[in-house]
OpenMM code with the backbone's topology and positions (N, CA, C; nanometers):
from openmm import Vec3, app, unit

residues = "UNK UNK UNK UNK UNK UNK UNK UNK UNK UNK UNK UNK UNK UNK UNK UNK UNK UNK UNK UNK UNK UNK UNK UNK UNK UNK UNK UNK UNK UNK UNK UNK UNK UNK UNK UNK UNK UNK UNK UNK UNK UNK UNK UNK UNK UNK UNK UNK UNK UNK UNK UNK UNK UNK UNK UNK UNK UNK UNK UNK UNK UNK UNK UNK UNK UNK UNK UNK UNK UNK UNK UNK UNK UNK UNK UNK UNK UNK UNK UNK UNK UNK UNK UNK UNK UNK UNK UNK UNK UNK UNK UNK UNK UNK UNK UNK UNK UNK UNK UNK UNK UNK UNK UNK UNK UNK UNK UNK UNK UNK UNK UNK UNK UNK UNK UNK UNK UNK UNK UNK UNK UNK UNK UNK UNK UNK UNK UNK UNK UNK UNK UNK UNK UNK UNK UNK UNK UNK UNK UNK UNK".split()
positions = [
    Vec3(0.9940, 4.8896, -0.9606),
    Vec3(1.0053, 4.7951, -0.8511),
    Vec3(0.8703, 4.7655, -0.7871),
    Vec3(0.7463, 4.8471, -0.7884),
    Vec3(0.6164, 4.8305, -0.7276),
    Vec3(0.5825, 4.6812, -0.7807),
    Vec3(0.6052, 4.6678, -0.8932),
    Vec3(0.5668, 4.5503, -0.9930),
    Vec3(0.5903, 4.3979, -0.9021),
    Vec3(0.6486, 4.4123, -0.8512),
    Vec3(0.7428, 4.3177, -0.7669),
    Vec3(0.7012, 4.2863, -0.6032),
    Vec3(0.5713, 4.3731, -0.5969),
    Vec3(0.5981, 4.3463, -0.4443),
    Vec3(0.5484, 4.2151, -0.4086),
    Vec3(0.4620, 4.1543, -0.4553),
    Vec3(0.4256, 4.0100, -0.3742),
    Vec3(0.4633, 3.8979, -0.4412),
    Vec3(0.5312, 3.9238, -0.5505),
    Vec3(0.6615, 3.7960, -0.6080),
    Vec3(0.7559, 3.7302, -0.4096),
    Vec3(0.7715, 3.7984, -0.3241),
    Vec3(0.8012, 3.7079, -0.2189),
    Vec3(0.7204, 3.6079, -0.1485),
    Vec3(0.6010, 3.6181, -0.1556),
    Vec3(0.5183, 3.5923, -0.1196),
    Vec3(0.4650, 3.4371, -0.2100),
    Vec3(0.4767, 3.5276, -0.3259),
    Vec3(0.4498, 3.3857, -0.4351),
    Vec3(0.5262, 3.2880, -0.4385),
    Vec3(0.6489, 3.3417, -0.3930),
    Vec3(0.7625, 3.2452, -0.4260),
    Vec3(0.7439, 3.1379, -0.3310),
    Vec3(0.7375, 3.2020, -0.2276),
    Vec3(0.7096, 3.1204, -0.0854),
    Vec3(0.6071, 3.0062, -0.0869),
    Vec3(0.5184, 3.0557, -0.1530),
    Vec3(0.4339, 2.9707, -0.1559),
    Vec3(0.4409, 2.8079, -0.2881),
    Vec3(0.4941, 2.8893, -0.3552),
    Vec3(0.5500, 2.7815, -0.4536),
    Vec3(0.6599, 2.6867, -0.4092),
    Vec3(0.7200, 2.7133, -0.3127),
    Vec3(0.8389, 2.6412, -0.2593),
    Vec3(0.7573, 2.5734, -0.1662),
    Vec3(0.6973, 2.6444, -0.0706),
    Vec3(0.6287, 2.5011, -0.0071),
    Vec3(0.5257, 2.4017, -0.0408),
    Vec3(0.4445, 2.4741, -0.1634),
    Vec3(0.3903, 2.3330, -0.2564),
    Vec3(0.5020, 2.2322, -0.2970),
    Vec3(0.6043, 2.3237, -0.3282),
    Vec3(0.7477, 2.2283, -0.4006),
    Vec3(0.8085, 2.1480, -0.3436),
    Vec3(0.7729, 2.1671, -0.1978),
    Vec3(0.8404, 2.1020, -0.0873),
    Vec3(0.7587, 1.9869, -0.0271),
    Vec3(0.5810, 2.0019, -0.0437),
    Vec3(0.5421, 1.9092, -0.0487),
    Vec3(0.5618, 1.7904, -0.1388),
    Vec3(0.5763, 1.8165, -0.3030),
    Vec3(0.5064, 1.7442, -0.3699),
    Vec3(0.6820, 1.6708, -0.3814),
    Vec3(0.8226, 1.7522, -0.3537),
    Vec3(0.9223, 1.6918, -0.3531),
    Vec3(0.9318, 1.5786, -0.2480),
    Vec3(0.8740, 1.5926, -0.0917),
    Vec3(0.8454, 1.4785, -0.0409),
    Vec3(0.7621, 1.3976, -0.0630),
    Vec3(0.6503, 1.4044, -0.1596),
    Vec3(0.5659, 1.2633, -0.2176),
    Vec3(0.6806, 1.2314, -0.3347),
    Vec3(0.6902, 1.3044, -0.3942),
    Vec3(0.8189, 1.2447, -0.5049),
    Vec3(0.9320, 1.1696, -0.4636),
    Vec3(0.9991, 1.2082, -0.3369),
    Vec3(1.1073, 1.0663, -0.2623),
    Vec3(1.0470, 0.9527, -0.2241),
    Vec3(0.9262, 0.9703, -0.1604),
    Vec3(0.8531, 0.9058, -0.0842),
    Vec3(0.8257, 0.8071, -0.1513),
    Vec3(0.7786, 0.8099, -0.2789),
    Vec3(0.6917, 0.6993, -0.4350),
    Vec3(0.8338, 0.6705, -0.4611),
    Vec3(0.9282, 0.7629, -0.5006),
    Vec3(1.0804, 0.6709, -0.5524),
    Vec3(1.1241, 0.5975, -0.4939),
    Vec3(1.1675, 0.6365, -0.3522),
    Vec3(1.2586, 0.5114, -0.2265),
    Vec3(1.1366, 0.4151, -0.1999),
    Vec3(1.0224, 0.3865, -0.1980),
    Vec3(0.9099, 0.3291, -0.2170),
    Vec3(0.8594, 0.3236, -0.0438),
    Vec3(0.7328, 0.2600, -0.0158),
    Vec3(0.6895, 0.2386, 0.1443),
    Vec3(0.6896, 0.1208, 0.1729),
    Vec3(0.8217, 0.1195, 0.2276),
    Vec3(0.8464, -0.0312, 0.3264),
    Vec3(0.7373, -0.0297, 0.4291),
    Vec3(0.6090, -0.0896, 0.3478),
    Vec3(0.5021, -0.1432, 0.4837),
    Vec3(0.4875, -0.3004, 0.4965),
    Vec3(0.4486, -0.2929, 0.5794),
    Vec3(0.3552, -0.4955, 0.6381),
    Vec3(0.2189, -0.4248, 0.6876),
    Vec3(0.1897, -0.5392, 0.7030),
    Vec3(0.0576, -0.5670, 0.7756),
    Vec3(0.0234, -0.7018, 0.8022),
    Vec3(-0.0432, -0.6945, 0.8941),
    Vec3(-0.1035, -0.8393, 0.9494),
    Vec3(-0.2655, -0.8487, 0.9372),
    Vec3(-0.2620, -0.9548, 0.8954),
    Vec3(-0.4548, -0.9808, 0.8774),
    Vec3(-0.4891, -1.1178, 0.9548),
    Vec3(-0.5580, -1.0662, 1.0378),
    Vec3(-0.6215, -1.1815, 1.1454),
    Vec3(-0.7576, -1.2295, 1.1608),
    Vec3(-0.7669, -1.3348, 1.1414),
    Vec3(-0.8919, -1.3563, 1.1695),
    Vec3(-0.9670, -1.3100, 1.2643),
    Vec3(-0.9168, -1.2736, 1.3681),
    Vec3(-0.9767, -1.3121, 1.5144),
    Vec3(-1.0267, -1.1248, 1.4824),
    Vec3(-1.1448, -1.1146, 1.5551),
    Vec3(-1.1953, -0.9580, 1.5905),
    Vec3(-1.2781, -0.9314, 1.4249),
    Vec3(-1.2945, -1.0279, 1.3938),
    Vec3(-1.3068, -0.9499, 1.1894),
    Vec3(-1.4566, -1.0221, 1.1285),
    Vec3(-1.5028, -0.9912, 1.0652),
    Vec3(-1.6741, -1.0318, 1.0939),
    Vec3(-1.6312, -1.1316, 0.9479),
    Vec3(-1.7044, -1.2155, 0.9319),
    Vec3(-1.7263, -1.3462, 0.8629),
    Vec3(-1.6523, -1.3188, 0.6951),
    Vec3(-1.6832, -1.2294, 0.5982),
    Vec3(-1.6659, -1.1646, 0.4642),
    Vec3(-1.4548, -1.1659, 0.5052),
    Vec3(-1.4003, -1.1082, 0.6116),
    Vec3(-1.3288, -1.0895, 0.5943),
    Vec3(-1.2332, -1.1933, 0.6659),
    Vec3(-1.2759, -1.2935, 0.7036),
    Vec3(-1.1887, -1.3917, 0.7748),
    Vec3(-1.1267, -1.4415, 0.6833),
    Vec3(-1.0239, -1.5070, 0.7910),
    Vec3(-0.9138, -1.6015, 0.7018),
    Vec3(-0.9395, -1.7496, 0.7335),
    Vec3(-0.9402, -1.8595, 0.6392),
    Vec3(-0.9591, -1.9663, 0.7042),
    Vec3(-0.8055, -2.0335, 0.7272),
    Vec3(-0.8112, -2.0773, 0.8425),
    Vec3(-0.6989, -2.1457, 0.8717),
    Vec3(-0.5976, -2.2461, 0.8154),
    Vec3(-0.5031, -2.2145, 0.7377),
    Vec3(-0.4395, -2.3194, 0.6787),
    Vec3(-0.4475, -2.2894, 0.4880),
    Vec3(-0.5715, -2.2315, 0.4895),
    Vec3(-0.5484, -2.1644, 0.3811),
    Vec3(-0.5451, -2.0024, 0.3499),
    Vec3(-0.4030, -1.9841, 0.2168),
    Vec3(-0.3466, -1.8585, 0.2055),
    Vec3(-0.4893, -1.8210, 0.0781),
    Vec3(-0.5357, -1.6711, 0.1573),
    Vec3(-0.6193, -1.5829, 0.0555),
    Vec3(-0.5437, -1.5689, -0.0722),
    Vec3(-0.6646, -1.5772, -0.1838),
    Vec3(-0.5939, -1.5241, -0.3225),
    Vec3(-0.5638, -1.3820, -0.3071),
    Vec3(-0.4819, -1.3377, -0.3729),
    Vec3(-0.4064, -1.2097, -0.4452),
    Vec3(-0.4962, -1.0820, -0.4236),
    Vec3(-0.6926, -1.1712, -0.5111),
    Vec3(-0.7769, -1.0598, -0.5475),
    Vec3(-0.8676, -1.0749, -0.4312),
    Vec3(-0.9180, -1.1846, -0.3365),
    Vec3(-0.9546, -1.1449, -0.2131),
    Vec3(-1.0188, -1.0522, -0.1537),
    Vec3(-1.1592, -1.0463, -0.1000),
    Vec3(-1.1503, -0.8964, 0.0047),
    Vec3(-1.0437, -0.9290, 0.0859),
    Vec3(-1.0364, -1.0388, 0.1166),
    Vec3(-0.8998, -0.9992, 0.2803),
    Vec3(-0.7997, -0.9112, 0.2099),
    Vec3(-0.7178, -0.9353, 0.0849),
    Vec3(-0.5888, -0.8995, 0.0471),
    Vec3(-0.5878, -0.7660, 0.0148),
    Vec3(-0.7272, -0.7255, -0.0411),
    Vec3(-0.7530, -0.6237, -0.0701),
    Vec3(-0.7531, -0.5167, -0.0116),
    Vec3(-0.8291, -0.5235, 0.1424),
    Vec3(-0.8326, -0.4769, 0.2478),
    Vec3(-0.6927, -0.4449, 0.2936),
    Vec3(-0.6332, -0.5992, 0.3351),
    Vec3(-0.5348, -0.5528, 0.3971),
    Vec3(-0.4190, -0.4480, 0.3090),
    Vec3(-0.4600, -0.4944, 0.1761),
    Vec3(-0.3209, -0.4159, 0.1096),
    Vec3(-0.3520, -0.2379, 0.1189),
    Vec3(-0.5158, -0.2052, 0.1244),
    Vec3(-0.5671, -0.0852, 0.1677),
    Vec3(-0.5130, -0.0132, 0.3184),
    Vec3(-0.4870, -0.1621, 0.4283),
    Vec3(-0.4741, -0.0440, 0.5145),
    Vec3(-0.3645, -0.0743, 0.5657),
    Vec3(-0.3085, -0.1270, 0.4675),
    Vec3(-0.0969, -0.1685, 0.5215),
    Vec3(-0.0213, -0.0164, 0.4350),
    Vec3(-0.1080, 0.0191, 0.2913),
    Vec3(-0.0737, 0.1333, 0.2364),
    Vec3(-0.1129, 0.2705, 0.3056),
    Vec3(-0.2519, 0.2499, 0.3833),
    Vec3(-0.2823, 0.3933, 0.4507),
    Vec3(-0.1950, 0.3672, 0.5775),
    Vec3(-0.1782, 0.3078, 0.6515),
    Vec3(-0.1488, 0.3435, 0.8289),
    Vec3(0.0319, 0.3063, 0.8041),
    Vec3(0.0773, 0.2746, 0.6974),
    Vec3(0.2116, 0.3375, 0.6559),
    Vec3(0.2584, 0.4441, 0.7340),
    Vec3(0.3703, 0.4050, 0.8119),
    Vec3(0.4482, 0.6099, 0.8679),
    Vec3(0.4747, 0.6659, 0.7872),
    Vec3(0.5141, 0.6411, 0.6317),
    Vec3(0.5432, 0.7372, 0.5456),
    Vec3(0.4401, 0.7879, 0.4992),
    Vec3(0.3557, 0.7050, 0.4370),
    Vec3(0.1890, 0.7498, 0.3814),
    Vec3(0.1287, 0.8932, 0.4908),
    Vec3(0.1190, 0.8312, 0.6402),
    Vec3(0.0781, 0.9192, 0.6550),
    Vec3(0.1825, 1.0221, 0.6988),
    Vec3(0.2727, 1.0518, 0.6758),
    Vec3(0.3841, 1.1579, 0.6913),
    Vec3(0.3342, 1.2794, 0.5379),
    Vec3(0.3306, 1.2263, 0.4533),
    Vec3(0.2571, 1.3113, 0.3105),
    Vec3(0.1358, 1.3143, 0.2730),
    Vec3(0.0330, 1.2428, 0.4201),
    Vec3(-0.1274, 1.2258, 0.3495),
    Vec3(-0.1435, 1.1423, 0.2628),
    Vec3(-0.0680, 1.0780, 0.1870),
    Vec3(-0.1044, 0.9384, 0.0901),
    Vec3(-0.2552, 0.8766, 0.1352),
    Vec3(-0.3270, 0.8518, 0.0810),
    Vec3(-0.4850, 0.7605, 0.0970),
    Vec3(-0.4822, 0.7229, -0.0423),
    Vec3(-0.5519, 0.5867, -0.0006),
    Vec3(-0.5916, 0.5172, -0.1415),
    Vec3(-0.7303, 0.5222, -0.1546),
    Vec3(-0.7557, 0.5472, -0.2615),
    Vec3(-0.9255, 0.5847, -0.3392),
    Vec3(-0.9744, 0.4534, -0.2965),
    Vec3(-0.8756, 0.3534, -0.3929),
    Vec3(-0.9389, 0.2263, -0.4272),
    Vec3(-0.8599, 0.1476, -0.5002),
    Vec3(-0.8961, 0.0101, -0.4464),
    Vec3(-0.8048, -0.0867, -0.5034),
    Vec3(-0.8510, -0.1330, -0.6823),
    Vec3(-0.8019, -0.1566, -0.7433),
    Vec3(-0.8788, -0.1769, -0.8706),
    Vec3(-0.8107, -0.3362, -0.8967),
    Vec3(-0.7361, -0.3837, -0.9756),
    Vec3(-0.7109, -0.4895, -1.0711),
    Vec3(-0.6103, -0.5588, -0.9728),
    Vec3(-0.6314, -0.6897, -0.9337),
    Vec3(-0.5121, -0.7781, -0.8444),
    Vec3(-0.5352, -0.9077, -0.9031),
    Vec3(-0.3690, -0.9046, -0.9476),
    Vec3(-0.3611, -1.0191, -0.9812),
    Vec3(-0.2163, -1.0891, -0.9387),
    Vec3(-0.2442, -1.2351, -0.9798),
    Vec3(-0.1129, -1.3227, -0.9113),
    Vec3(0.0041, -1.2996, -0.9840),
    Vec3(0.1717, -1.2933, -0.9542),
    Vec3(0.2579, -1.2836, -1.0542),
    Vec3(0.3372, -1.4014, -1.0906),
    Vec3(0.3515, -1.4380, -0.9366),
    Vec3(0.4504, -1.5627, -0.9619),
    Vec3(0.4411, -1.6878, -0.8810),
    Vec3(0.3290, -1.7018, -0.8172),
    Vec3(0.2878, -1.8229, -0.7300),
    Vec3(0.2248, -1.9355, -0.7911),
    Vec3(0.2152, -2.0304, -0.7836),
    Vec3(0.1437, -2.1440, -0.7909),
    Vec3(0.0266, -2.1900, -0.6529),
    Vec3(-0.0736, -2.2085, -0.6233),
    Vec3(-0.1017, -2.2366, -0.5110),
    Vec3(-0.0487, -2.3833, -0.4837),
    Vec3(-0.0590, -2.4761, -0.5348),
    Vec3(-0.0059, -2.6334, -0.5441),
    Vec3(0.1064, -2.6305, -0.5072),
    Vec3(0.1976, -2.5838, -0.5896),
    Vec3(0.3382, -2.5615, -0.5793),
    Vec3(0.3958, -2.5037, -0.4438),
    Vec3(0.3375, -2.3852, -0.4224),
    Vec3(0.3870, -2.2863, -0.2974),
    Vec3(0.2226, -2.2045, -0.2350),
    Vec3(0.2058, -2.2887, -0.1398),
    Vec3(0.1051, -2.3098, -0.0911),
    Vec3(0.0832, -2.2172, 0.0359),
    Vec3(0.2537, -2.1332, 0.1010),
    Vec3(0.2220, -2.0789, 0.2101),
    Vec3(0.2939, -1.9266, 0.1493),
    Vec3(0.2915, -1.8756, 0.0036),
    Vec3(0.3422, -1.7932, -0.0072),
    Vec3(0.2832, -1.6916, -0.1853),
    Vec3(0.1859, -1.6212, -0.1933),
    Vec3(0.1939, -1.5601, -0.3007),
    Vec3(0.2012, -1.3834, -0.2997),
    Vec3(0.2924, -1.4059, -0.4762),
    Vec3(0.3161, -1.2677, -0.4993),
    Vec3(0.2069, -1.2332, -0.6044),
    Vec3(0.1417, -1.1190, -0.5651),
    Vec3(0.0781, -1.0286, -0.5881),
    Vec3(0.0822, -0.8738, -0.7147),
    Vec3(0.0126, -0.8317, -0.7719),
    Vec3(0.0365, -0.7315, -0.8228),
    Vec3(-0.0473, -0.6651, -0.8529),
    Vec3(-0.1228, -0.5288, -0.7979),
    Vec3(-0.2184, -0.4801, -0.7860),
    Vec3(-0.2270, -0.3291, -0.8354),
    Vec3(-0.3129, -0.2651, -0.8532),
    Vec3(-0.2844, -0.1382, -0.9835),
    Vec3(-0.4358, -0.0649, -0.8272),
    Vec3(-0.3547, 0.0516, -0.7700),
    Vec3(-0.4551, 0.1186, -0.6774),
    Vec3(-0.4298, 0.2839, -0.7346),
    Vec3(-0.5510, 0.3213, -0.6495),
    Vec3(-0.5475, 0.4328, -0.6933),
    Vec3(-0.5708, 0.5205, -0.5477),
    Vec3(-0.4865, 0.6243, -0.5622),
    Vec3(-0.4088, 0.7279, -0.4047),
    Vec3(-0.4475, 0.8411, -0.5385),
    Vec3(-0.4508, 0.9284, -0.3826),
    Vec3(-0.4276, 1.0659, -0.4105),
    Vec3(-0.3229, 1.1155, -0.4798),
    Vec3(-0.2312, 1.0364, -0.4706),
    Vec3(-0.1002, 1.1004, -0.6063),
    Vec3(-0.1105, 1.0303, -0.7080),
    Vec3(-0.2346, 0.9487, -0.7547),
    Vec3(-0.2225, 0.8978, -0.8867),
    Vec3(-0.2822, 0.7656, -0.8827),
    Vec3(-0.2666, 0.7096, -1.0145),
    Vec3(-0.2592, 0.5839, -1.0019),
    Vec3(-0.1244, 0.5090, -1.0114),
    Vec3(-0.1445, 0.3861, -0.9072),
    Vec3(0.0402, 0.3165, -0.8822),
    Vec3(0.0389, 0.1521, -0.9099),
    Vec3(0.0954, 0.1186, -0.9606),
    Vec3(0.1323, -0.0269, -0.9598),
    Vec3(0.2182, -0.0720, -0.8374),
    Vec3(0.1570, -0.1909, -0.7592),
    Vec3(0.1902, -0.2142, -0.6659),
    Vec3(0.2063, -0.3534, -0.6176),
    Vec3(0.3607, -0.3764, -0.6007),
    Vec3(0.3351, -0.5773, -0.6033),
    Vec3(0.3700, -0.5706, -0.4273),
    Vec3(0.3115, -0.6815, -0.3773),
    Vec3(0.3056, -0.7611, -0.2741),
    Vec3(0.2874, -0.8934, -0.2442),
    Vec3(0.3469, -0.9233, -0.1890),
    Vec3(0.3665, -1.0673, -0.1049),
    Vec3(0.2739, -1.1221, 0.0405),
    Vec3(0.2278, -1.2113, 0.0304),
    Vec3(0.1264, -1.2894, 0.1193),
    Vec3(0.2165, -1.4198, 0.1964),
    Vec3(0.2678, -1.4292, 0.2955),
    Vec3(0.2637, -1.5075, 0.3970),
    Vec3(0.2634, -1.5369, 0.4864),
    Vec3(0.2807, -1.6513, 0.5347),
    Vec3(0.1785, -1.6987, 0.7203),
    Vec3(0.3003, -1.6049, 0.7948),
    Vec3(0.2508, -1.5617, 0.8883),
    Vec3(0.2700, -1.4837, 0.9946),
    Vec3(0.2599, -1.5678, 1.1544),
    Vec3(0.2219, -1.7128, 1.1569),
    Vec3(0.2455, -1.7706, 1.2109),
    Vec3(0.2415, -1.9194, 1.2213),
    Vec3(0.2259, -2.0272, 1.2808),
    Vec3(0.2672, -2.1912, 1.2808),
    Vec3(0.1024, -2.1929, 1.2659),
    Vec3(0.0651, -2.1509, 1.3291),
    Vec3(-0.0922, -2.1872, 1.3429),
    Vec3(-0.1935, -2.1688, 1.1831),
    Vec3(-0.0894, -2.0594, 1.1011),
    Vec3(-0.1422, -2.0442, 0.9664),
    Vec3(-0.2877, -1.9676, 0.9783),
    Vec3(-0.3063, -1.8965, 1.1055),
    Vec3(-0.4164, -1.8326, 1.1045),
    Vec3(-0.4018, -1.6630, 1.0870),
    Vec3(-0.3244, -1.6265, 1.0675),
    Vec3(-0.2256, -1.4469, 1.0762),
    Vec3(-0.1369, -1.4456, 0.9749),
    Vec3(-0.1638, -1.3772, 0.8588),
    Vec3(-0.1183, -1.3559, 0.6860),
    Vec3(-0.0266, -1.2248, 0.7054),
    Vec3(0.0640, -1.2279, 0.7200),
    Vec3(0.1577, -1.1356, 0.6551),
    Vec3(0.1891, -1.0567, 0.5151),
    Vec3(0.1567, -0.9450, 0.4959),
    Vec3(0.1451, -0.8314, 0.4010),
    Vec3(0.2070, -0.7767, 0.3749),
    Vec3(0.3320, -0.7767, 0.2946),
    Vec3(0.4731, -0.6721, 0.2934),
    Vec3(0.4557, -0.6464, 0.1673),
    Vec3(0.5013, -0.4822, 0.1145),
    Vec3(0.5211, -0.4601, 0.0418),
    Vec3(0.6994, -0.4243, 0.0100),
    Vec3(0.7670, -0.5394, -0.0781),
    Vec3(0.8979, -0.5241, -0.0630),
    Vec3(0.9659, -0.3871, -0.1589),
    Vec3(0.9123, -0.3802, -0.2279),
    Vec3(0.9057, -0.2715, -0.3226),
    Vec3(0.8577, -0.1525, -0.2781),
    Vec3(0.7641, -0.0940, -0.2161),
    Vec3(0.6992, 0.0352, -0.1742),
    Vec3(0.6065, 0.0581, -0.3094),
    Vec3(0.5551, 0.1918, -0.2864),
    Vec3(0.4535, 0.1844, -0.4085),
    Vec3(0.5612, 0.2642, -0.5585),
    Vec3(0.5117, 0.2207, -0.6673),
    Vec3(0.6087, 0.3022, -0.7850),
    Vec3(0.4828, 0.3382, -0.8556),
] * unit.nanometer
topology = app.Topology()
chain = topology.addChain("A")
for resn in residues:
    res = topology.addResidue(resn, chain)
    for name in ("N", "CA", "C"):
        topology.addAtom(name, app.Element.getBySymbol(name[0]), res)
């Protein structure tokens, strides 16, 4: 039985790694219902929005914002989620001509739990067309 004495100890500790990595594991499955808003106003020149027109997909604005609609997430930060870095964004199903106040997105980032494929949606957030709305309807997979 000596053999045995800090198997409680280990165990313990394996269960609460297990318990972490089981809440990033719900967390990536049920996905992170986030938004974000990107405004011109307060934001230095590189990252403005011009009025009336919707940023592309690959964008610093979109980029950005899709960076910090994924970090300041309540779930993200409920498990520490951070993203390294955004890598590859591209358009999935928009036309700009066609649908001019609305594109979907699909972007490949990289977080501390990996790398994730991640689609999002871009639209006006208000009449004035100056405040872009950022939802991710999906969460990250």
């Amino acid at each position: 039985m000596a053999g045995f004495r800090g198997q409680p100890s280990t165990i313990r500790l394996i269960l609460s790694e297990g318990r972490k990595g089981l809440a990033l594991g719900a967390l990536v499955a049920l996905g992170l219902a986030a938004v974000g808003h990107m405004r011109t106003r307060g934001q230095d020149g590189l990252f403005a929005i011009t009025p009336g027109r919707m940023p592309a997909c690959d964008s610093s604005v979109s980029r950005r914002g899709l960076r910090n609609t994924i970090t300041d997430a309540p779930g993200a930060k409920l498990v520490g989620l951070t993203v390294s870095r955004v890598d590859t964004v591209g358009e999935l199903a928009s036309e700009p001509a066609s649908a001019p106040d609305r594109r979907v997105c699909l972007a490949t980032v990289f977080t501390n739990a990996g790398r994730k494929l991640v689609g999002f949606t871009l639209t006006w957030a208000n009449a004035a067309k100056d405040d872009v709305y950022l939802e991710l309807p999906y969460g990250i997979d």
